[in-house]
LOPAGU-476362 format. One line per field, with one value per residue: chain; y, z, x of N, C-alpha, C, CB in turn. Coordinates in nm, 4 decimals, decimal comma. Glycine has a CB too. Example, Ala and Ser with C-alpha at 12.3 -4.5 7.8 and 13.67 -1.06 7.14 Angstrom:
cadena	c(A;A)
n.c2	c(-0,5690;-0,2250)
n.c3	c(0,7800;0,7080)
n.c1	c(1,3190;1,2850)
ca.c2	c(-0,4500;-0,1060)
ca.c3	c(0,7800;0,7140)
ca.c1	c(1,2300;1,3670)
c.c2	c(-0,3300;0,0030)
c.c3	c(0,7800;0,7870)
c.c1	c(1,3200;1,2900)
cb.c2	c(-0,4473;-0,0598)
cb.c3	c(0,9046;0,5725)
cb.c1	c(1,1308;1,4084)
This chain:
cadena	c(A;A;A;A;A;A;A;A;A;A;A;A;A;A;A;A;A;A;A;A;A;A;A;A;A;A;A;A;A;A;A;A;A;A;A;A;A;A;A;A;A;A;A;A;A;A;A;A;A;A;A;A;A;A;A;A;A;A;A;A;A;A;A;A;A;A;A;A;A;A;A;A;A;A;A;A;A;A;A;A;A;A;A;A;A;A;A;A;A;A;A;A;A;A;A;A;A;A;A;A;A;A;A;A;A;A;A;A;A;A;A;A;A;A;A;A;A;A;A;A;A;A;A;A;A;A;A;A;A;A;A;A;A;A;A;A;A;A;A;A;A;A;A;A;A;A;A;A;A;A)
n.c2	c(-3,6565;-3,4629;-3,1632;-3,0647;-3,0122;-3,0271;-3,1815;-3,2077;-3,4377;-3,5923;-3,8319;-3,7944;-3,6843;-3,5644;-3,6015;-3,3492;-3,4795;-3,3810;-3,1408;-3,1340;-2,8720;-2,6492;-2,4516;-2,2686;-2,2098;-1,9298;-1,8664;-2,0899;-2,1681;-2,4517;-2,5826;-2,7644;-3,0515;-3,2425;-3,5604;-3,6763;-3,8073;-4,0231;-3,9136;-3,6665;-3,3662;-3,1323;-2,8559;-2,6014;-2,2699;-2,1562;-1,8939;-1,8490;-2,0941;-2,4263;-2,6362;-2,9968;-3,1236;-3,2570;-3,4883;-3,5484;-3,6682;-3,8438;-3,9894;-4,1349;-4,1866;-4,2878;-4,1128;-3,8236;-3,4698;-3,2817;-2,9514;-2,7159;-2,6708;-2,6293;-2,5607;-2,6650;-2,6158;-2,8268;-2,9103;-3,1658;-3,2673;-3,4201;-3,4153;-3,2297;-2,9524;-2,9288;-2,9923;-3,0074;-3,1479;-3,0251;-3,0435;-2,8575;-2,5749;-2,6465;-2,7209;-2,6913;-2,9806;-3,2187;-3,5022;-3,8552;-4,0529;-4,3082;-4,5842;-4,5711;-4,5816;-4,7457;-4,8896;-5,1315;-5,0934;-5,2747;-5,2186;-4,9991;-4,7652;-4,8311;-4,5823;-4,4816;-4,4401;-4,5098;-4,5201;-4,3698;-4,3026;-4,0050;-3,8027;-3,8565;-3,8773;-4,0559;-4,0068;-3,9580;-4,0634;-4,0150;-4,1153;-3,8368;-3,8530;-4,1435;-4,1281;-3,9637;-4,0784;-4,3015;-4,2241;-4,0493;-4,2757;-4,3882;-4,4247;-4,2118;-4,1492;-4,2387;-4,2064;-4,1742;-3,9266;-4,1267;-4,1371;-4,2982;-4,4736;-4,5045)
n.c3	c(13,2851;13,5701;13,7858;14,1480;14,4432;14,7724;15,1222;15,3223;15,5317;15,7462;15,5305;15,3338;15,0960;15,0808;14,8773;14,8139;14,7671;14,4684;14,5230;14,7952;15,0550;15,1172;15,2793;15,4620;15,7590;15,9510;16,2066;16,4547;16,6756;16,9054;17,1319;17,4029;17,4728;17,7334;17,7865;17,4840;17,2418;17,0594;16,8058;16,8039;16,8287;17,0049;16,9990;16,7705;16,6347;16,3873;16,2870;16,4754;16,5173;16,6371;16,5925;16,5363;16,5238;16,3780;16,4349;16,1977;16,1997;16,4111;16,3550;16,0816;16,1717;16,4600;16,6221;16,8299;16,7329;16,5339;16,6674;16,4984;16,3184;16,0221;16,0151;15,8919;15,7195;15,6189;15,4703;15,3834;15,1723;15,3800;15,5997;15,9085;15,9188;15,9752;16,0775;15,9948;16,0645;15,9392;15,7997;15,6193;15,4165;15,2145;14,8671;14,4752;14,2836;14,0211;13,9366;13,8686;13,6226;13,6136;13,5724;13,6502;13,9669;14,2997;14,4096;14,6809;14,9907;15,2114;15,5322;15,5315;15,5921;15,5580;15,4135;15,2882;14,8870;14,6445;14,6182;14,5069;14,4483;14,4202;14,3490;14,6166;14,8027;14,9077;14,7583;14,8696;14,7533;14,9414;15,0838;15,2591;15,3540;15,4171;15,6181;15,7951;15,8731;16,0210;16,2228;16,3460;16,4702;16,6437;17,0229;17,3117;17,4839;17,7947;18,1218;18,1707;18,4144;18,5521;18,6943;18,9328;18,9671;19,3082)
n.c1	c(4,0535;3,9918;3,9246;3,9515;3,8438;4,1149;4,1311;4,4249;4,5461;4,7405;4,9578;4,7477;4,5336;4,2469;3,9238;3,7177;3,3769;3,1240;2,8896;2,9013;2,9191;3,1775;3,3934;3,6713;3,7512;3,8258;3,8645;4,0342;3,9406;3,8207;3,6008;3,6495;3,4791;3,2894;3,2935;3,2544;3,2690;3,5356;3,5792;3,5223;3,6981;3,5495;3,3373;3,2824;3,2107;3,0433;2,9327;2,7324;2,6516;2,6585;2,8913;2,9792;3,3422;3,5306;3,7945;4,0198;4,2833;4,2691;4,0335;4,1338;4,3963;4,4481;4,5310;4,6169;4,5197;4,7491;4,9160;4,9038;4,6594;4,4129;4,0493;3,8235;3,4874;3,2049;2,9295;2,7131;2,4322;2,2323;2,2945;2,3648;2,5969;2,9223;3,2457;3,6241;3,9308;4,2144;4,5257;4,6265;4,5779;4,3031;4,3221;4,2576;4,3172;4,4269;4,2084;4,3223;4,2677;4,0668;4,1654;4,4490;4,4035;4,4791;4,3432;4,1669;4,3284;4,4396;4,3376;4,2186;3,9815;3,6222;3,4223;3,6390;3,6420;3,7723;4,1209;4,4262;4,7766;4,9821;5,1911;5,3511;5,2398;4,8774;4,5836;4,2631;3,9384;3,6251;3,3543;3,2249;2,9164;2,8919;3,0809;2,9867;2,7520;2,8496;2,9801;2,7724;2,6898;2,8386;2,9571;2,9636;3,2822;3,4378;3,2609;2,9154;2,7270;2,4740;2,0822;1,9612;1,6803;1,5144)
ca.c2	c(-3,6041;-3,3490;-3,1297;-3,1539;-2,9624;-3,1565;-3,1278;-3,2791;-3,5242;-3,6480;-3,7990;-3,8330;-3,6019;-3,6442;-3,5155;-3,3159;-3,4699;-3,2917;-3,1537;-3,1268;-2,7410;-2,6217;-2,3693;-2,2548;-2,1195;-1,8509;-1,8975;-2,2005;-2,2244;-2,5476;-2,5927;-2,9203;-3,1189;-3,3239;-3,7058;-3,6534;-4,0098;-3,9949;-3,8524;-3,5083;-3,2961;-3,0661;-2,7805;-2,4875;-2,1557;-2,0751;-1,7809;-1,8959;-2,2107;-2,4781;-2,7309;-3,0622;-3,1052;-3,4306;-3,4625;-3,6451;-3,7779;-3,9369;-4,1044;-4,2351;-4,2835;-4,3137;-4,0471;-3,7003;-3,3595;-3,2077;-2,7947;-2,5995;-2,7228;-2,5729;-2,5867;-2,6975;-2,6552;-2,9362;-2,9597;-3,2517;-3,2428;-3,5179;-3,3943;-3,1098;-2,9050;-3,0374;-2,8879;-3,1186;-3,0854;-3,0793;-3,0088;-2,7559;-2,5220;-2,6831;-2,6691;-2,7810;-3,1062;-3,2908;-3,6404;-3,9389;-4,1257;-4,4410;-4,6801;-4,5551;-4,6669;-4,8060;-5,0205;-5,1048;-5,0671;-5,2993;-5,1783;-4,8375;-4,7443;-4,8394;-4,4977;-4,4636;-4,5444;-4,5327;-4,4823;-4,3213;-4,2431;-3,9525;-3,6748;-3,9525;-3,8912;-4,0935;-3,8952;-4,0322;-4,0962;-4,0222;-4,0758;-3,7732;-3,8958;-4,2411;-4,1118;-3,8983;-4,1694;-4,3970;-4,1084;-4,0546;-4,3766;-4,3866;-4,3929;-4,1267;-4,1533;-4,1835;-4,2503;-4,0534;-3,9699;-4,1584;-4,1487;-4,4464;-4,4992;-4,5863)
ca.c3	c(13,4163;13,6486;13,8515;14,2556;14,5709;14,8604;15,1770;15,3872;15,6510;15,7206;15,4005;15,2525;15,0245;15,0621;14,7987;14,8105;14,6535;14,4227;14,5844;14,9487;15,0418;15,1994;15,3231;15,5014;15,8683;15,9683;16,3304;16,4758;16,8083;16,9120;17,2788;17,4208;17,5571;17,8335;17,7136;17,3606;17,1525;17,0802;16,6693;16,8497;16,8982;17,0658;16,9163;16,6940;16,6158;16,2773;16,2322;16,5713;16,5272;16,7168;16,4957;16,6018;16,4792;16,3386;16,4622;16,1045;16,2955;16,4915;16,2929;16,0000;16,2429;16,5894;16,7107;16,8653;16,5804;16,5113;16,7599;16,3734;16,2130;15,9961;15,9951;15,7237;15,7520;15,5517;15,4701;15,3435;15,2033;15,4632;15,7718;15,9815;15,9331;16,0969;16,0555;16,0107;16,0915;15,8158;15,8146;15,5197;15,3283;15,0746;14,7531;14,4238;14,2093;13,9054;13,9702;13,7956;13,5712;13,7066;13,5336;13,7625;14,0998;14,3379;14,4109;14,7789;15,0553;15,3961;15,6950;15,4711;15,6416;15,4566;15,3758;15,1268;14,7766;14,5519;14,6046;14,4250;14,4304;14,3730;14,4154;14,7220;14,8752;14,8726;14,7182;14,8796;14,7372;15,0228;15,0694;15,3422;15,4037;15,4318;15,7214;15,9143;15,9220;16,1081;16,3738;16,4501;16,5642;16,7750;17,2022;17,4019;17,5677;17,9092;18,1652;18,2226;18,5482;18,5637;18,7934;18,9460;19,0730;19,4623)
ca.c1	c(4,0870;3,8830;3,9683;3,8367;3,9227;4,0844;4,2303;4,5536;4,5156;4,9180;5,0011;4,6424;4,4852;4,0772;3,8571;3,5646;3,2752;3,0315;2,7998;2,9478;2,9426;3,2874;3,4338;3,7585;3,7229;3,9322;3,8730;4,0959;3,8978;3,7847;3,5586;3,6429;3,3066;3,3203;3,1911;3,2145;3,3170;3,7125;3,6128;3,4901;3,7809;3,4954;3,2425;3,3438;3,0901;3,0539;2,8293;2,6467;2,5928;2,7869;2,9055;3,0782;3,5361;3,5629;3,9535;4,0842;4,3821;4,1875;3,9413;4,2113;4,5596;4,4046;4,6682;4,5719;4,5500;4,8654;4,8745;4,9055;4,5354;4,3148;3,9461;3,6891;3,3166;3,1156;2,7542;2,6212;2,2695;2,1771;2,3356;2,4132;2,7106;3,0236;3,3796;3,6947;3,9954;4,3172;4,6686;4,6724;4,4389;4,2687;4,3576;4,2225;4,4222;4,3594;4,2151;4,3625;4,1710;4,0176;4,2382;4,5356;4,3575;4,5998;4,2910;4,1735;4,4342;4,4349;4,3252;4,1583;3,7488;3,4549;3,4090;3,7465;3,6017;3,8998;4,2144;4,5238;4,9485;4,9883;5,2892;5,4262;5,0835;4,8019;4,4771;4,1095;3,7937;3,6338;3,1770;3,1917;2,7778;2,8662;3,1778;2,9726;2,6552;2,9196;3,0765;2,6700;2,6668;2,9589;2,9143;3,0448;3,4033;3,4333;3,1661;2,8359;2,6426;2,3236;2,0545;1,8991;1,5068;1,4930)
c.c2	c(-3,4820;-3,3194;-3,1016;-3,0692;-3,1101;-3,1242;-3,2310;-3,3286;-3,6409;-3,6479;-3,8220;-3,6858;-3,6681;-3,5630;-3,5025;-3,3577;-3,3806;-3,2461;-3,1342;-2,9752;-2,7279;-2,4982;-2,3183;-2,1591;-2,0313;-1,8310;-2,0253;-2,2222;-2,3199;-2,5284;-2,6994;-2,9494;-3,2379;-3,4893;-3,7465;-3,7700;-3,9298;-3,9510;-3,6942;-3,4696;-3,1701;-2,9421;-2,6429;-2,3972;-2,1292;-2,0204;-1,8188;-1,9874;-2,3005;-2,6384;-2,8563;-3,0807;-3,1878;-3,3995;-3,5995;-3,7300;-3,8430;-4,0578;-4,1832;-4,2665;-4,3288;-4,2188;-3,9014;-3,6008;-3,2765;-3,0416;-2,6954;-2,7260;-2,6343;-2,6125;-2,5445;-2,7150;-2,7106;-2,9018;-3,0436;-3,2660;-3,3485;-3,5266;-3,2777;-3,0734;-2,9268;-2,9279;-3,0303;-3,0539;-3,1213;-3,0018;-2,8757;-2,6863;-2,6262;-2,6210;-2,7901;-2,8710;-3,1660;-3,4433;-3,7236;-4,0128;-4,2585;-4,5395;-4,6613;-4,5629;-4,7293;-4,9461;-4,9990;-5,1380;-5,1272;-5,2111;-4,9771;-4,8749;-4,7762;-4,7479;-4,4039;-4,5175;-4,6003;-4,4228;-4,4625;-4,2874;-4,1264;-3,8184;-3,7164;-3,8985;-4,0076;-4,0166;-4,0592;-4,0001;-4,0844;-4,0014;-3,9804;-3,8314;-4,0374;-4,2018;-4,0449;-3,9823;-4,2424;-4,3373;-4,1240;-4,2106;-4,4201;-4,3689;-4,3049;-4,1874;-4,1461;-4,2286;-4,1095;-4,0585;-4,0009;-4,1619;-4,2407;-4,4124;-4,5190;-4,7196)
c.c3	c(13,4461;13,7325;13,9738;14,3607;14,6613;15,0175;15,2567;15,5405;15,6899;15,5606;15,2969;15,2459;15,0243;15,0134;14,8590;14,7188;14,5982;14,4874;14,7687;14,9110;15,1287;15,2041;15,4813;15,6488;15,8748;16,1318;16,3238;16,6386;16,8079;17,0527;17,3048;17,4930;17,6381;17,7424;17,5826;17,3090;17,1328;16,8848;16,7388;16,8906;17,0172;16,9675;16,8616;16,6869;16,5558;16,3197;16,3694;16,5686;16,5952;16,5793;16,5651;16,4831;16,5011;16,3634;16,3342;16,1826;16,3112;16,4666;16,1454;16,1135;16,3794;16,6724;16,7195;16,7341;16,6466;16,5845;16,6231;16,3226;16,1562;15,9935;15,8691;15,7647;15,6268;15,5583;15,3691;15,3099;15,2716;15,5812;15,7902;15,9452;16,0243;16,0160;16,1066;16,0045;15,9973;15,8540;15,7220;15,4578;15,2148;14,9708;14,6084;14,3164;14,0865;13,9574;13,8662;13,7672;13,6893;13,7040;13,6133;13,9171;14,1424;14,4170;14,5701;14,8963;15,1713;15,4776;15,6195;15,5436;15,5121;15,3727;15,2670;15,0347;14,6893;14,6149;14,5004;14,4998;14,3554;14,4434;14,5471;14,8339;14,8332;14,8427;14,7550;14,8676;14,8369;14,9871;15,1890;15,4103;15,4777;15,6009;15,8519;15,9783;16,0131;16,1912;16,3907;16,5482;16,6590;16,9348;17,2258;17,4300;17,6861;17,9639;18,2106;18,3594;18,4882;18,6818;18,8486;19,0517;19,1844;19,4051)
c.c1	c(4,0001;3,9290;3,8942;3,9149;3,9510;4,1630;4,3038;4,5182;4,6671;4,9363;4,8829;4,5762;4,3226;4,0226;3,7142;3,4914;3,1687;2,9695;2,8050;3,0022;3,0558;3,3097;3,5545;3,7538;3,8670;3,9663;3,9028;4,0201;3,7999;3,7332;3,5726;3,4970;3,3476;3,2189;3,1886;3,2768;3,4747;3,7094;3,6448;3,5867;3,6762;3,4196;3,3140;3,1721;3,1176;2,9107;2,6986;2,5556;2,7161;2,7810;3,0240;3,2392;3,5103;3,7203;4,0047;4,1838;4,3414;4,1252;4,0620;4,3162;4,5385;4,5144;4,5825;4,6481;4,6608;4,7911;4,8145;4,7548;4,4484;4,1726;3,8714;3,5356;3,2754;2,9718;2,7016;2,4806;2,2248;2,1928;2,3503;2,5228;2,8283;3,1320;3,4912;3,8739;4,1188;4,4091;4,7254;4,5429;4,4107;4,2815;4,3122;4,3328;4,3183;4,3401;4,2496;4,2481;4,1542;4,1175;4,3874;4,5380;4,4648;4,4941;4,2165;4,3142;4,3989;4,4109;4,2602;4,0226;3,7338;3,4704;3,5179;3,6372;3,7168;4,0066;4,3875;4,6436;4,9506;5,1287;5,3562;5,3068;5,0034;4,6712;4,3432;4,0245;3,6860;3,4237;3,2011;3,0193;2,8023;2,9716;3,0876;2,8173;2,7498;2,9540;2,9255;2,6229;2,7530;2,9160;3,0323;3,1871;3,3723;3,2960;3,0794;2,7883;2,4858;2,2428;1,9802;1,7996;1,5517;1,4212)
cb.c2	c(-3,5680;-3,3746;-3,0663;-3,3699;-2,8337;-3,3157;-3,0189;-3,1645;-3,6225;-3,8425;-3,8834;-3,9618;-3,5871;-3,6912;-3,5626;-3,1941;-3,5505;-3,3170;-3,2699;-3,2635;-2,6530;-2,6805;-2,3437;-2,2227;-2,2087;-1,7189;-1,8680;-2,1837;-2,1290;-2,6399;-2,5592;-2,9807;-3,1943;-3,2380;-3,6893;-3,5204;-4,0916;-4,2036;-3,8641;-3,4729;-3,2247;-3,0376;-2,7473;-2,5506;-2,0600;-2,1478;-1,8206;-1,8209;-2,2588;-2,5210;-2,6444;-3,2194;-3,0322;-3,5052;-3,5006;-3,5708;-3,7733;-3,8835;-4,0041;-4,1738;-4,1754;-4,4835;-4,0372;-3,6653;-3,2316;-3,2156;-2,6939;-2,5753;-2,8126;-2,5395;-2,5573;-2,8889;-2,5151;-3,0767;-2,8394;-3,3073;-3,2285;-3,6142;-3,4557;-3,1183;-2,8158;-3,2830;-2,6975;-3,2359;-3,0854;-3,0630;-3,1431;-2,8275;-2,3581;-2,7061;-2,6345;-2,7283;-3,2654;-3,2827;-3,6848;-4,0018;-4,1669;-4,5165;-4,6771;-4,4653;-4,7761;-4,6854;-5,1544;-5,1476;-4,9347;-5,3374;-5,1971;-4,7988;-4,5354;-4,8026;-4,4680;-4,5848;-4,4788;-4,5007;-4,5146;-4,2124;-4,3472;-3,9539;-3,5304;-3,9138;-3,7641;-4,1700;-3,7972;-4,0761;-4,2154;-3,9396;-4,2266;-3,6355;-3,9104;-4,3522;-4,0106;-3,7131;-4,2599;-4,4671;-3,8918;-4,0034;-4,4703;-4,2506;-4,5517;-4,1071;-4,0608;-4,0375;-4,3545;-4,0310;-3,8260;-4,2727;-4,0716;-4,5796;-4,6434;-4,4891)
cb.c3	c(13,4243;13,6970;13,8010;14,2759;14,6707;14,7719;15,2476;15,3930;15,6005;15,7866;15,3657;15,3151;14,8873;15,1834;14,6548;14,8067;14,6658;14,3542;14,5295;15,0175;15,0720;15,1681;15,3084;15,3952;16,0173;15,8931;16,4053;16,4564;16,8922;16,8725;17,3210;17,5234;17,4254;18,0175;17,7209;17,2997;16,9040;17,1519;16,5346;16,9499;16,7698;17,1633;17,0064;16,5082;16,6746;16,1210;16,0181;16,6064;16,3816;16,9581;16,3480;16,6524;16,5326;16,1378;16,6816;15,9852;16,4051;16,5271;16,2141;15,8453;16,2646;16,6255;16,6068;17,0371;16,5144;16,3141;16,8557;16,2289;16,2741;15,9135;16,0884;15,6214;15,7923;15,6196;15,4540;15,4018;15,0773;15,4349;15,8336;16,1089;15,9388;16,0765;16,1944;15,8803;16,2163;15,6497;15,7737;15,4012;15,2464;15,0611;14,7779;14,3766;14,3462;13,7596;14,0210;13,8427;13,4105;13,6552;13,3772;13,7468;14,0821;14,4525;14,3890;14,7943;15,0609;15,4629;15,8276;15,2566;15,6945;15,5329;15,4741;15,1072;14,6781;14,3694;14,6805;14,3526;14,3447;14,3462;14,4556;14,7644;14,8396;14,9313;14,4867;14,9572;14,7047;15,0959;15,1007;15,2774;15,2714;15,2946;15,6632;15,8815;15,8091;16,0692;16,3574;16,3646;16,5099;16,7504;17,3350;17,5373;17,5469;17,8993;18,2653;18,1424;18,6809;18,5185;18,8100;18,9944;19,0461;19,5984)
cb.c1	c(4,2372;3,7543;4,0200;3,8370;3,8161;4,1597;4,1891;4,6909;4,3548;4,9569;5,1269;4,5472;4,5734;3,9787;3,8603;3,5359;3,2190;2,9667;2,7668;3,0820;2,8274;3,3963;3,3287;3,8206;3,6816;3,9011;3,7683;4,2742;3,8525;3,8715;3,4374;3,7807;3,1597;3,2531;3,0406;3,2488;3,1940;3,8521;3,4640;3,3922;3,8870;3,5876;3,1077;3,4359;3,0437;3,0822;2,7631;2,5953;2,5337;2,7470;2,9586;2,9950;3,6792;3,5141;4,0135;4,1570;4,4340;4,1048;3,7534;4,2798;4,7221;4,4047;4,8643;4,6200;4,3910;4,9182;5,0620;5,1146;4,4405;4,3428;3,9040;3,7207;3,2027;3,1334;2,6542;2,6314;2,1724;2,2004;2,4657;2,4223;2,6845;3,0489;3,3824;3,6399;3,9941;4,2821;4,7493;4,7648;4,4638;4,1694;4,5263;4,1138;4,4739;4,4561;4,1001;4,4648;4,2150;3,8803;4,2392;4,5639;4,2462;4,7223;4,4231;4,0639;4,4730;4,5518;4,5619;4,1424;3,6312;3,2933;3,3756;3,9270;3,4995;3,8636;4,1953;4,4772;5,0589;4,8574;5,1944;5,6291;4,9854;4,8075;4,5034;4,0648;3,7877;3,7607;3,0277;3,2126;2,6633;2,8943;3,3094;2,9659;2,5767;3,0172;3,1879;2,5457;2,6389;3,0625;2,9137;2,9680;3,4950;3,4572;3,2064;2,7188;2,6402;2,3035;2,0295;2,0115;1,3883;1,3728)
């Protein structure tokens, strides 16, 4: 067993993988964006940069993020900095060996690898690279203005 930060998304626990830099915002302000696909809760400013709020809800239950959320800034060495949104501070847990896998789970994303029971949670395996390659490909929400030749 190894021990792994992770943070709360309803009743799922999603681990940080190696290697994925985090860090705990202390500002909760979110800017909504007009158009933005239905992951984007809207842009956050760490340290003056604008970073897009993956709204977890969203992308695992399809239901709008709980009013009380905390924010998580991510950096992936393959993407931009993003910030996600969780139900609790992170905190670090021991992961269960392999051989205790609850296996794959119906209707789980791609982007679960393994999953676990744990504490009447579920704890996820989670490729963060492989999650946020699939949100960049996502279309907007909503309709844009275009402008059309004569």
């Amino acid at each position: 067993m190894q021990a792994a930060f992770s943070y709360k998304v309803g009743d799922y626990r999603i681990l940080l993988e190696p290697g994925l830099r985090s860090e705990v915002l202390t500002l909760d302000t979110v800017y909504p964006v007009p158009y933005a696909p239905d992951w984007c809760a809207g842009l956050s400013n760490v340290r003056g940069d604008l970073c897009p709020v993956i709204d977890m809800h969203g992308v695992l239950f399809k239901q709008p993020r709980p009013k009380k959320q905390y924010l998580l800034w991510l950096q992936h060495e393959a993407f931009a900095p993003v910030v996600v949104s969780c139900d609790e501070l992170p905190k670090q847990i021991t992961v269960p060996d392999t051989a205790t896998q609850s296996g794959r789970i119906p209707g789980m994303p791609g982007w679960i690898q393994t999953v676990w029971s744990q504490n009447n949670a579920l704890l996820l395996a989670a490729d963060h690279g492989r999650l946020f390659r699939l949100l960049s490909k996502t279309k907007p929400s909503g309709s844009t203005a275009t402008v059309r030749g004569k």
